[in-house]
Every structure is written in C-alpha cells, then in structure tokens.
PyMOL commands that place a pseudoatom at each C-alpha (Angstrom):
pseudoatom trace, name=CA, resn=UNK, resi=1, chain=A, elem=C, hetatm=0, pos=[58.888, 4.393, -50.497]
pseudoatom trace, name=CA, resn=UNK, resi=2, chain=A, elem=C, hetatm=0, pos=[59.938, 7.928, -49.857]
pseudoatom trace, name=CA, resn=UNK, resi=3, chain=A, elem=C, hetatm=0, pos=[59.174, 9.027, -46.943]
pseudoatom trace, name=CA, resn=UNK, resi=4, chain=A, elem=C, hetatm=0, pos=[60.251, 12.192, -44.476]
pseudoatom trace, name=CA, resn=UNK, resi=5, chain=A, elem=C, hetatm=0, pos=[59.041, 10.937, -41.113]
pseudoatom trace, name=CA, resn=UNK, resi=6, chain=A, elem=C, hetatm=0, pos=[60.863, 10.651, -37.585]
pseudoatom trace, name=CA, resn=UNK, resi=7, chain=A, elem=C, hetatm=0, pos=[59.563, 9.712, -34.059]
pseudoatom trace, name=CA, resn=UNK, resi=8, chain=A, elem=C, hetatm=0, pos=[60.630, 12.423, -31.551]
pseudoatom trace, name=CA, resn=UNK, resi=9, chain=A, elem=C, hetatm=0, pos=[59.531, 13.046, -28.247]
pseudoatom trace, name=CA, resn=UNK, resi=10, chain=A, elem=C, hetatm=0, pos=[57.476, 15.873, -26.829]
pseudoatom trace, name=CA, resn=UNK, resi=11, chain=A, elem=C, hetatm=0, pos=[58.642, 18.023, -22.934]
pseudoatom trace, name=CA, resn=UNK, resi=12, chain=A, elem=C, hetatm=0, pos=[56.745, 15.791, -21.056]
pseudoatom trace, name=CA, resn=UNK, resi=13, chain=A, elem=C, hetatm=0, pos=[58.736, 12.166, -23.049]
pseudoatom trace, name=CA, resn=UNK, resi=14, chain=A, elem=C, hetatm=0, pos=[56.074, 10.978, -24.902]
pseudoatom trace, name=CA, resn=UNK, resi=15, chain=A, elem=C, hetatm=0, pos=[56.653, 9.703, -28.106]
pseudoatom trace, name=CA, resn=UNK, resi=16, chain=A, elem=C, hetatm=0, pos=[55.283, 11.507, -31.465]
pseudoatom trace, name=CA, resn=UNK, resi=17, chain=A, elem=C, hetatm=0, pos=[55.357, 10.432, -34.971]
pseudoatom trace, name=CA, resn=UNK, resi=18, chain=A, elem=C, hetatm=0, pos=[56.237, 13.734, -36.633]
pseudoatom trace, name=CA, resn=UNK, resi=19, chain=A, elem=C, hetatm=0, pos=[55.414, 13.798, -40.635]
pseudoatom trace, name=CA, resn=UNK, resi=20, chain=A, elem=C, hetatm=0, pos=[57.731, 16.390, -42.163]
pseudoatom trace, name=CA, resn=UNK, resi=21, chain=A, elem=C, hetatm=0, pos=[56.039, 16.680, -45.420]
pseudoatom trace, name=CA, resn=UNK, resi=22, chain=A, elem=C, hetatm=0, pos=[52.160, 17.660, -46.626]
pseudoatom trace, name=CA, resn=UNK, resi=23, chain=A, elem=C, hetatm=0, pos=[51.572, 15.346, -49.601]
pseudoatom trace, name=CA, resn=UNK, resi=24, chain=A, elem=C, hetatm=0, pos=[48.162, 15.540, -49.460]
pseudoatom trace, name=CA, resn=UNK, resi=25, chain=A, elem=C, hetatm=0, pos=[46.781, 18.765, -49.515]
pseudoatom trace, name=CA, resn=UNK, resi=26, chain=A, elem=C, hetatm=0, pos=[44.096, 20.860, -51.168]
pseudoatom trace, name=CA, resn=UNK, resi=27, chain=A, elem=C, hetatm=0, pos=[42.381, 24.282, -50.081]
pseudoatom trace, name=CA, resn=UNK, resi=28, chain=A, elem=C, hetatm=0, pos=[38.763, 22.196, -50.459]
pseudoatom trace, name=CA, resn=UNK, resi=29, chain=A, elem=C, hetatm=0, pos=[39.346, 18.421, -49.723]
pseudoatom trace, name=CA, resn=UNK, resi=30, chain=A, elem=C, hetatm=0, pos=[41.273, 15.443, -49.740]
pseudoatom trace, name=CA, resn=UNK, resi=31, chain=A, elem=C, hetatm=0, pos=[41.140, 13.323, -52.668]
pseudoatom trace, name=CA, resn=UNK, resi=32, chain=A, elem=C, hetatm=0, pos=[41.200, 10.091, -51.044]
pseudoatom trace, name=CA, resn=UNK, resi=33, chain=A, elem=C, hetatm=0, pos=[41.603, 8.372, -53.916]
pseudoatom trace, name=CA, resn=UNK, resi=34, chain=A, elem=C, hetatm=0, pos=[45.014, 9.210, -53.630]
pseudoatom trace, name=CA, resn=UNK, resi=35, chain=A, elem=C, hetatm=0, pos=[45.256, 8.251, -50.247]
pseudoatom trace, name=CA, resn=UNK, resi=36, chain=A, elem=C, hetatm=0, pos=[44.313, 4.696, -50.839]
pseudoatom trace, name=CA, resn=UNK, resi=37, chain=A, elem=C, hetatm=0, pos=[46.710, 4.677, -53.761]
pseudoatom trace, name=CA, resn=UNK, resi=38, chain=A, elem=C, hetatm=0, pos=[49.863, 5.362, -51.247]
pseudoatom trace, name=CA, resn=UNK, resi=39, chain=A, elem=C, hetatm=0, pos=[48.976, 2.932, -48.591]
pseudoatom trace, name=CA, resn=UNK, resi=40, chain=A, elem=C, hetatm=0, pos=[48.457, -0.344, -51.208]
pseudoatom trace, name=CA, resn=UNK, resi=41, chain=A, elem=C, hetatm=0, pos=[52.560, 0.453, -50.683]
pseudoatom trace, name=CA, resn=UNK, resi=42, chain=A, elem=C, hetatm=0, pos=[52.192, -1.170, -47.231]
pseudoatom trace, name=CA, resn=UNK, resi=43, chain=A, elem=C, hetatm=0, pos=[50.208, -4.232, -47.588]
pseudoatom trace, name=CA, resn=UNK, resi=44, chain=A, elem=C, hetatm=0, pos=[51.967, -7.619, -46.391]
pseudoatom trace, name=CA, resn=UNK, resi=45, chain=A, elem=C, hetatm=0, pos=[54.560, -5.486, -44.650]
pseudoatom trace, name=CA, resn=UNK, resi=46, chain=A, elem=C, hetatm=0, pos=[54.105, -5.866, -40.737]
pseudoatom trace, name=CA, resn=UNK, resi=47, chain=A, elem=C, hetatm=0, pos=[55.492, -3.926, -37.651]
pseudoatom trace, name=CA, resn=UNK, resi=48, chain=A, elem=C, hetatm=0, pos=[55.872, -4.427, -33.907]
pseudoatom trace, name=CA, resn=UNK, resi=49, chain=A, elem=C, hetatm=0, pos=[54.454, -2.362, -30.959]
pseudoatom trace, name=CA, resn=UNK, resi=50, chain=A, elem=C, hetatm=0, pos=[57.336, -1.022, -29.047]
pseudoatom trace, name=CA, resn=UNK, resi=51, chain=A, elem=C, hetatm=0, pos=[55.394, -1.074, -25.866]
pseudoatom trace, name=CA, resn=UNK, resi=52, chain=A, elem=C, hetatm=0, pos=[54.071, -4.524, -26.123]
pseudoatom trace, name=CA, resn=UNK, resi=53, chain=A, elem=C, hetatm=0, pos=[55.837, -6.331, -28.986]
pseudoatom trace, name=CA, resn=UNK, resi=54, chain=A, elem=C, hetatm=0, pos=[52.780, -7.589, -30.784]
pseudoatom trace, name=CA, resn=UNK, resi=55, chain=A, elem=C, hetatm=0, pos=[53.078, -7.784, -34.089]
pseudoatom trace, name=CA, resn=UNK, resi=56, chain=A, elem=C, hetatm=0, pos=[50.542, -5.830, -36.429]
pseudoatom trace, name=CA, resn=UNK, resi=57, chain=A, elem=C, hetatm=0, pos=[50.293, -7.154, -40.115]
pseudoatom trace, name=CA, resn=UNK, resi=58, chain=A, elem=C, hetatm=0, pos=[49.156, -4.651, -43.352]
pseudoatom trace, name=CA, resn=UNK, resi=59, chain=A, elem=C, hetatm=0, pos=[46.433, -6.238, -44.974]
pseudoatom trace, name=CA, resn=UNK, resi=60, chain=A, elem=C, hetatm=0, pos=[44.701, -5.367, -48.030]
pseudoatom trace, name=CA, resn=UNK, resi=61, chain=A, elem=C, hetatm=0, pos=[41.503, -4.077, -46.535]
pseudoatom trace, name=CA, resn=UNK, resi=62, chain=A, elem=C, hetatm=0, pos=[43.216, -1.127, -44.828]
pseudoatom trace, name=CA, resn=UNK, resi=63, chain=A, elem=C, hetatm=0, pos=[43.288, 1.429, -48.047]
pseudoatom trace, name=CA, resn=UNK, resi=64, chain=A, elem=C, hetatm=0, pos=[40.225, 1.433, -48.871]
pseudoatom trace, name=CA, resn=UNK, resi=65, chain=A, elem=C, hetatm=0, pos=[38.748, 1.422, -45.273]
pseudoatom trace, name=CA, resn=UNK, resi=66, chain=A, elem=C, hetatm=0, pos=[41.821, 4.052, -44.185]
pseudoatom trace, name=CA, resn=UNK, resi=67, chain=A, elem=C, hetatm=0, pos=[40.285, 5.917, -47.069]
pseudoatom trace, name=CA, resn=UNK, resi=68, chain=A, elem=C, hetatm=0, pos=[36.658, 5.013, -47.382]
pseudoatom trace, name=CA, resn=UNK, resi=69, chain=A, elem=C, hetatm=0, pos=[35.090, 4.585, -43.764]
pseudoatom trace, name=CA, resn=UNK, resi=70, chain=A, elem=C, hetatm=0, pos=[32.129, 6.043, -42.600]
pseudoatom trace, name=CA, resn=UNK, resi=71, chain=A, elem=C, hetatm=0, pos=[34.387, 8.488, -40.492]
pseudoatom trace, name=CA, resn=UNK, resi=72, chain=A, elem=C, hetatm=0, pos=[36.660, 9.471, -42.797]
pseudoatom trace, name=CA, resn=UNK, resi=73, chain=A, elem=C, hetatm=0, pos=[33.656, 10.396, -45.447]
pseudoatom trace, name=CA, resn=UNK, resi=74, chain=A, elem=C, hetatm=0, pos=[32.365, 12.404, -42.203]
pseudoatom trace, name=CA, resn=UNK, resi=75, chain=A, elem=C, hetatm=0, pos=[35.837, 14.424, -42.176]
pseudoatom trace, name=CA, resn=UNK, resi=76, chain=A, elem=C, hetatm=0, pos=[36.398, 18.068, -42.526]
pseudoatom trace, name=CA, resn=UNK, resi=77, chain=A, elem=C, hetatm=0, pos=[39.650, 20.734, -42.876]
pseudoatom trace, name=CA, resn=UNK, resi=78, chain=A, elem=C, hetatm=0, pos=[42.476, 20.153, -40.487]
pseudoatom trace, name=CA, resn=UNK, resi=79, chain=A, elem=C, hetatm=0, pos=[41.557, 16.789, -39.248]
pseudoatom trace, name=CA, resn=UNK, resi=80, chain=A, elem=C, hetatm=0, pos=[40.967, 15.349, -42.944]
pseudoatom trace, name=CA, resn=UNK, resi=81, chain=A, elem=C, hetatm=0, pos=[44.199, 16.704, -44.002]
pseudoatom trace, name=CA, resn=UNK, resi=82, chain=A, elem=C, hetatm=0, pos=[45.411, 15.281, -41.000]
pseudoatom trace, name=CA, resn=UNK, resi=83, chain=A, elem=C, hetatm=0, pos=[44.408, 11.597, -41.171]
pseudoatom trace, name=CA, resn=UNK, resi=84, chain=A, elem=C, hetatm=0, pos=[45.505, 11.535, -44.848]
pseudoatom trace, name=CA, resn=UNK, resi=85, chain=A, elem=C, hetatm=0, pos=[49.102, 12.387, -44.296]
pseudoatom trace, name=CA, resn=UNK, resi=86, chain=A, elem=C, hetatm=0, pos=[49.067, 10.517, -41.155]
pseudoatom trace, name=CA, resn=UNK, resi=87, chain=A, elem=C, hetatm=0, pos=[49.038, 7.425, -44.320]
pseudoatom trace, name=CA, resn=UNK, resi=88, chain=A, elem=C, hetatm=0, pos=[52.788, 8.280, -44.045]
pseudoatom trace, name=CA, resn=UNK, resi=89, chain=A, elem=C, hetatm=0, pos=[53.975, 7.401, -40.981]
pseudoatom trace, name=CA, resn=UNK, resi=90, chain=A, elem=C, hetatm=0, pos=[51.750, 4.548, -40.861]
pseudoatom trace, name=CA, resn=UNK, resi=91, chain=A, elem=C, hetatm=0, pos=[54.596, 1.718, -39.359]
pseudoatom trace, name=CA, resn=UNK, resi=92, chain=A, elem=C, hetatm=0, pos=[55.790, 4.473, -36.766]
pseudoatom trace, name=CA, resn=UNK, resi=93, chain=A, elem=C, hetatm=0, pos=[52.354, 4.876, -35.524]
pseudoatom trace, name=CA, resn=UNK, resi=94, chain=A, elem=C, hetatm=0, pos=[52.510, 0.811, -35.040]
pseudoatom trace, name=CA, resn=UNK, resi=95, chain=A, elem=C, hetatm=0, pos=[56.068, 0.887, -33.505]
pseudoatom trace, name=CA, resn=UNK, resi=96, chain=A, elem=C, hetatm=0, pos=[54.959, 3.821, -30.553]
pseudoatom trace, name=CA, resn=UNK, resi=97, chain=A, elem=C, hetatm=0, pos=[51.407, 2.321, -30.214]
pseudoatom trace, name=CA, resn=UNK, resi=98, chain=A, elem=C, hetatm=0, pos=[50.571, 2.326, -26.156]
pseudoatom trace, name=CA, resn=UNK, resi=99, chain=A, elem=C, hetatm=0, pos=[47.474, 1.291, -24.003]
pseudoatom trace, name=CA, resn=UNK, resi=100, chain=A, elem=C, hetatm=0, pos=[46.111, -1.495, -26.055]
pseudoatom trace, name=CA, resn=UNK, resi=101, chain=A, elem=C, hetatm=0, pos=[42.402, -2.458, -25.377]
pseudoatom trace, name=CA, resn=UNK, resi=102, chain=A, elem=C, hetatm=0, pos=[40.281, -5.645, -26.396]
pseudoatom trace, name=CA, resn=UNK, resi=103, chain=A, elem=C, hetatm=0, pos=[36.905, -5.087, -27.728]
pseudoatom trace, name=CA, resn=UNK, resi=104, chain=A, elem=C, hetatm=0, pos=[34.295, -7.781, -28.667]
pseudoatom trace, name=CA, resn=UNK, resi=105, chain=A, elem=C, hetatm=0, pos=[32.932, -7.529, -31.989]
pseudoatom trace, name=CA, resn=UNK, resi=106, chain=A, elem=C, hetatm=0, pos=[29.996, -5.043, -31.982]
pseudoatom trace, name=CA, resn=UNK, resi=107, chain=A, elem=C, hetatm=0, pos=[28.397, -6.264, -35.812]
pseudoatom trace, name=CA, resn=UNK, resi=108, chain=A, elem=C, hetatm=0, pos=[27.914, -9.413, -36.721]
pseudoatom trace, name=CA, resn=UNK, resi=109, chain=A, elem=C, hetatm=0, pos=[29.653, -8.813, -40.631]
pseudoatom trace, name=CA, resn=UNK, resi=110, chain=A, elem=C, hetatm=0, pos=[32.698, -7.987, -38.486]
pseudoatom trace, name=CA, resn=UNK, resi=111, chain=A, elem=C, hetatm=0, pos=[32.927, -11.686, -36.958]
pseudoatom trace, name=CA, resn=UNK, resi=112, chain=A, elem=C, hetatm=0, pos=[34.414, -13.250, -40.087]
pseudoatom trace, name=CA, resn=UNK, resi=113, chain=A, elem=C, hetatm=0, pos=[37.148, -10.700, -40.681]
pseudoatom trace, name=CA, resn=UNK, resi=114, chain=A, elem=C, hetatm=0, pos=[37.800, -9.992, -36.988]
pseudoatom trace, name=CA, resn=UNK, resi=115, chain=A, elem=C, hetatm=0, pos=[37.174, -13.630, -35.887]
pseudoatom trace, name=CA, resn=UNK, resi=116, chain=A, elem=C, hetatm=0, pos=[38.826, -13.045, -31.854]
pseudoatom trace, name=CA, resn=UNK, resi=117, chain=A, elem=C, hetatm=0, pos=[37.824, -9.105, -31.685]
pseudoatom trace, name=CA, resn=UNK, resi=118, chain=A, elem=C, hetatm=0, pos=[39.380, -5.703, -32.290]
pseudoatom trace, name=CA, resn=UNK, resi=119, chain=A, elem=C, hetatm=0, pos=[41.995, -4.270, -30.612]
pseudoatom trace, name=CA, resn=UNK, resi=120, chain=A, elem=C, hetatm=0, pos=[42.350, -0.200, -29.838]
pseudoatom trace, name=CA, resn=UNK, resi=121, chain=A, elem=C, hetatm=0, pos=[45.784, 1.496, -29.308]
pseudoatom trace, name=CA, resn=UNK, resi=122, chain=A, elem=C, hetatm=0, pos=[46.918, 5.053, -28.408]
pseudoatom trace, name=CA, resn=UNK, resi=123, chain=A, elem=C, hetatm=0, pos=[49.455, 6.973, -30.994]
pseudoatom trace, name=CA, resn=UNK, resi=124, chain=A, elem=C, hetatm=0, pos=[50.166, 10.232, -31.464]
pseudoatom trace, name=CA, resn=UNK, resi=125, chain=A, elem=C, hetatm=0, pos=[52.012, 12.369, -34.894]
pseudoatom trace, name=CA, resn=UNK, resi=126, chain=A, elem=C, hetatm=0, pos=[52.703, 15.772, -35.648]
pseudoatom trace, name=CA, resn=UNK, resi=127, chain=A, elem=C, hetatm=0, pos=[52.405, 17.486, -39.067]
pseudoatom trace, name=CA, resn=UNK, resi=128, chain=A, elem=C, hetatm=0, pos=[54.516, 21.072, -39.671]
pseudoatom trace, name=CA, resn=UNK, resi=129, chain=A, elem=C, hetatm=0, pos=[52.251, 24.530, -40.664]
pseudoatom trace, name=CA, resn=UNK, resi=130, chain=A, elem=C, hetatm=0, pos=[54.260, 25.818, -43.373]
pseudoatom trace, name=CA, resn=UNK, resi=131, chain=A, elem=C, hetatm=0, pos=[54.294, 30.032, -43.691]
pseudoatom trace, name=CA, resn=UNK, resi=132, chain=A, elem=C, hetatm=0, pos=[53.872, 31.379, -47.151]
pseudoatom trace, name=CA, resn=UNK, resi=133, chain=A, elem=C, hetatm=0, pos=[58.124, 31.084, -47.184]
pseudoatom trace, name=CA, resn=UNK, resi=134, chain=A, elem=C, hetatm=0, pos=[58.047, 27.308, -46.804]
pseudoatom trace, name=CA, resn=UNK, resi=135, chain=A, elem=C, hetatm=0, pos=[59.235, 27.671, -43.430]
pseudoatom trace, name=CA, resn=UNK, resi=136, chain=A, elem=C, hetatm=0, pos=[57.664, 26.140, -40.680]
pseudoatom trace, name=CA, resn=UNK, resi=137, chain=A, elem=C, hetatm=0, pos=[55.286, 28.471, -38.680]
pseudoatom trace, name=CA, resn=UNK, resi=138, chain=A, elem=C, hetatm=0, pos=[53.990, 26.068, -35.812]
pseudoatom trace, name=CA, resn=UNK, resi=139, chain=A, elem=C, hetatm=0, pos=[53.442, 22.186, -35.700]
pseudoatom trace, name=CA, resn=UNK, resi=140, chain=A, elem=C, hetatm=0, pos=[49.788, 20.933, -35.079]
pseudoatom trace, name=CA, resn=UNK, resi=141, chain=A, elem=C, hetatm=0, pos=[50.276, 17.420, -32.871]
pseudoatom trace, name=CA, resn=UNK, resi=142, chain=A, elem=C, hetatm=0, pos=[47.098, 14.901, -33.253]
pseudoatom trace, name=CA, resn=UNK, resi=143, chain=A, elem=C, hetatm=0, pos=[45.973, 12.001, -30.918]
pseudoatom trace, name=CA, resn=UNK, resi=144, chain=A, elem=C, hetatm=0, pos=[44.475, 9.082, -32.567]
pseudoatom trace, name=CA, resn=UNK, resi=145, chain=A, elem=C, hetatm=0, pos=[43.218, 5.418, -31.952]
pseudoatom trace, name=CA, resn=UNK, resi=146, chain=A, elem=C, hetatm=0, pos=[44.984, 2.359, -34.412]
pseudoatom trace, name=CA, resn=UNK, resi=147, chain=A, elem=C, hetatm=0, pos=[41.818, 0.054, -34.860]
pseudoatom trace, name=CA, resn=UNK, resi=148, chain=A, elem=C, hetatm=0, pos=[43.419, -3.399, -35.249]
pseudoatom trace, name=CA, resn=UNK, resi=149, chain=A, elem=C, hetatm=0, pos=[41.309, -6.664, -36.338]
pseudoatom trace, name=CA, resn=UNK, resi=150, chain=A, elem=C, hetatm=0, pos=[42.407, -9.664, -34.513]
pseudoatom trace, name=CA, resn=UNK, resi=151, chain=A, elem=C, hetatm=0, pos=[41.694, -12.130, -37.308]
pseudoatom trace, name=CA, resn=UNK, resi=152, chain=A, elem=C, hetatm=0, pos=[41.089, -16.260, -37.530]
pseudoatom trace, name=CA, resn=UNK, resi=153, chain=A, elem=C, hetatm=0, pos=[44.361, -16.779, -38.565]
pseudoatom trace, name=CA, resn=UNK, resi=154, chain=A, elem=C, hetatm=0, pos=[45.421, -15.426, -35.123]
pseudoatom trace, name=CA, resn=UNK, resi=155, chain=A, elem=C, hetatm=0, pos=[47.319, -11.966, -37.018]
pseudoatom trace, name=CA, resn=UNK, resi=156, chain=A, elem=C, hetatm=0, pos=[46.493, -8.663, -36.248]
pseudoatom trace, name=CA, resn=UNK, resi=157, chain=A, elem=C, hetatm=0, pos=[46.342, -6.653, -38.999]
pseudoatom trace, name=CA, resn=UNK, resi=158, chain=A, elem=C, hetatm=0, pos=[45.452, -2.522, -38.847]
pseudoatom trace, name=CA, resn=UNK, resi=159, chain=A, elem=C, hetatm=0, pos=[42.195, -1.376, -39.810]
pseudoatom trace, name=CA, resn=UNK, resi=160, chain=A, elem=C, hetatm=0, pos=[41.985, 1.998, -39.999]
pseudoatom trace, name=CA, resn=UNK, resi=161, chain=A, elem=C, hetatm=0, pos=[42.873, 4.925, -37.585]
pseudoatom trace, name=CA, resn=UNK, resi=162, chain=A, elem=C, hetatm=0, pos=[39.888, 7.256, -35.876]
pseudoatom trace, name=CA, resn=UNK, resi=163, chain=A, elem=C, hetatm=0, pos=[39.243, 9.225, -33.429]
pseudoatom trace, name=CA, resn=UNK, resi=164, chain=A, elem=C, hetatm=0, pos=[41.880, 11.751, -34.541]
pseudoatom trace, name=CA, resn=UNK, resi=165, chain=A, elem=C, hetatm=0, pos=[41.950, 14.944, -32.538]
pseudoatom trace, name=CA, resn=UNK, resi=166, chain=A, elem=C, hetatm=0, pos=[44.117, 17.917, -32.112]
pseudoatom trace, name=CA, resn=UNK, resi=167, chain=A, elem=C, hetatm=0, pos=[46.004, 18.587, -28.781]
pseudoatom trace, name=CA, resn=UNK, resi=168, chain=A, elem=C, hetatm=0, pos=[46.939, 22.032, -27.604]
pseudoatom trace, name=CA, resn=UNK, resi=169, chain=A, elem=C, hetatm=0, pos=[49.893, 20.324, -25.884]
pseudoatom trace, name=CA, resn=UNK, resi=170, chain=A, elem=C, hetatm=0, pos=[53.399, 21.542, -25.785]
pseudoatom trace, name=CA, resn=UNK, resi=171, chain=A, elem=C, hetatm=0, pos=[55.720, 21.830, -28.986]
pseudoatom trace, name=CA, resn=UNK, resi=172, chain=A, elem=C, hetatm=0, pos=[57.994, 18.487, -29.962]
pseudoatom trace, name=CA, resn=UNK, resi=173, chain=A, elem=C, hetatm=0, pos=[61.712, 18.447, -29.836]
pseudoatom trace, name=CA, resn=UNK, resi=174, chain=A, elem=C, hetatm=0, pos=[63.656, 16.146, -32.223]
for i in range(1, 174): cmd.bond("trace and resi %d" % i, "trace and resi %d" % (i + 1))
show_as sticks, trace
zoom trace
C-alpha cells in the first residue's frame, strides 16, 4: 500500500487529512473503475475514531458503493477528483472522524445490511494544486460526511463518504 498521506492541523487546530499525491486524475472524468480497484486494498482492515474510539470495520461493499453511488455518478470536476483521491487517506479520515450522529434506516433494503442504523461523522482532507512545474500552487481543503452502517453483527463498517464540499478556510500547516 503506497501511500503519501499525513494528518496535519489547520490555524484554527482542527485536524485535516492532507493527500500529497493526485492518482486519480483526468482533464474529463474519473474512471472509477479504478477507484474501486484501490480501495478492495482496504477491506477487512479496521480503524478507530480518535474522538470516540469506536471502531469502524472495511467491508466489501464499500468499493463499489465508494465508487458507484447515486452521488458519486452525480459528480462533476473538482469535487469528483476530490472524492476519488480522498480513496487514499481512507483510515485517516476514520482515525480524525468527529461529531458522530445516529440515523434510523430511511429504506427498507437498507435494514438487512444496516440492521441497528447508520451512523454520520465529520472529516475533513486536503489535496495539493500542482503548477505546471510540479510545485504546489495552493491546497484545496474539503469537508465531508463518513456514512457508516451499523450492521447485525454489531460492527460498523464505512459505507461510502458524501456530502463533500470545498471550504474557503485558511491554509494547513504540517
């Protein structure tokens, strides 16, 4: 698994997964074919949440719904590339996960693979804007939700990651 990522912190201490390199890009789209490919790397593995110490498992629904959902089909330029090298950092976005809320199942398909609900957490990353030198011009920092499926075997395992959005926050600091 090589992998360039680091948690830093931004001026105001919170904590930022920042992805040093762009492994999936394209002027057009994403092939997230290749995106599902990379994160089969992480199934069975399992992380804990700094903040609360719950354990989140890697199961193997999460690279093809990481790569397949009905939000990440409806995703365009920045925040596409975004959520697909986001794959990389995947256990540090576990590990600085904050604000964890239950939800009830909303479908009823969902009630057999998230059997006591879903659970949403806060995370953040950062991913460099390299200039036509390869140096970095300016980092673009992203908030996103961790959608986690608390299952019948009593595990939580990740599900995908949405609501991804850019901040026009202050820069990181390692």
């Amino acid at each position: 698994m090589d992998r360039k990522v680091s948690v830093i912190e931004d001026l105001d201490g919170k904590k930022t997964v920042f992805i040093h390199d762009i492994r999936f890009k394209g002027k057009r789209s994403v092939n997230w074919d290749d995106v599902e490919r990379y994160l089969f790397q992480f199934i069975g593995e399992f992380y804990d949440v700094n903040e609360s110490n719950e354990t989140i498992y890697i199961g193997h629904d999460l690279p093809s719904e990481y790569s397949g959902s009905k939000y990440t089909k409806r995703l365009k330029g920045t925040v596409a590339k975004a959520k697909a090298n986001a794959a990389q950092g995947i256990p540090e976005l576990i590990e600085i996960a904050t604000d964890s809320k239950y939800e009830e199942n909303q479908k009823d398909k969902h009630s057999r693979d998230a059997k006591w609900g879903w659970y949403r957490y806060d995370t953040r990353f950062a991913l460099p804007v390299y200039d036509e030198n390869g140096n970095i011009d300016r980092i673009n920092i992203f908030s996103a939700s961790l959608i986690v499926r608390h299952s019948a075997n009593g595990r939580k395992y990740l599900y995908d990651i949405l609501k991804i959005k850019k901040e026009t926050s202050k820069c990181c600091q390692e």
